[in-house]
N, C-alpha and C positions, 0 to 999 in steps of 0.2 A: 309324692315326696313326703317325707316320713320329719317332723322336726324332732332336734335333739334336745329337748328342756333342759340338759345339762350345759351344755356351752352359754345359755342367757341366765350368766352371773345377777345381773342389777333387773332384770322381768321375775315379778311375781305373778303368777299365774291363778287365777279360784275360778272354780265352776261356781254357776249358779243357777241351779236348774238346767235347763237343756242347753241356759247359755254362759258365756265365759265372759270374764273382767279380766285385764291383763294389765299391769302397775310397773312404772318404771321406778324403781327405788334406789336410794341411796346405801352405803356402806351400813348404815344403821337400821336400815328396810323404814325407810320414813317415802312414803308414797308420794312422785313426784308428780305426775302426770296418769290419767287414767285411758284406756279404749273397753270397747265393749262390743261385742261380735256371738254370733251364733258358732263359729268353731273359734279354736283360740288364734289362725293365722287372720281371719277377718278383725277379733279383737286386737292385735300389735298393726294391722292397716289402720286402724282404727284411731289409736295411739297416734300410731305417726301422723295422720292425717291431724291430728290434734296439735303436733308439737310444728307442723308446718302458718 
């Protein structure tokens, strides 16, 4: 399954290094919540698990 980075409006997305940070941001890209993951679907599990 292929993700569409265009449909996640309020997810900023950066690599870093082999691994990814994925940022749930506001209107004004102010960083609300963070995950972090070796691909980017493990970083937004990551996320959520955080916001759980």
């Amino acid at each position: 399954m292929e993700l569409n980075t265009n449909q996640l409006k309020f997810i900023k997305i950066n690599q870093l290094g082999e691994s990814y940070s994925v940022s749930l941001v506001d209107n004004k890209e102010f960083e609300i919540i963070k995950g972090y993951g070796s691909t980017v679907i493990e970083a937004i599990n990551d996320m959520h698990d955080n916001l759980i």
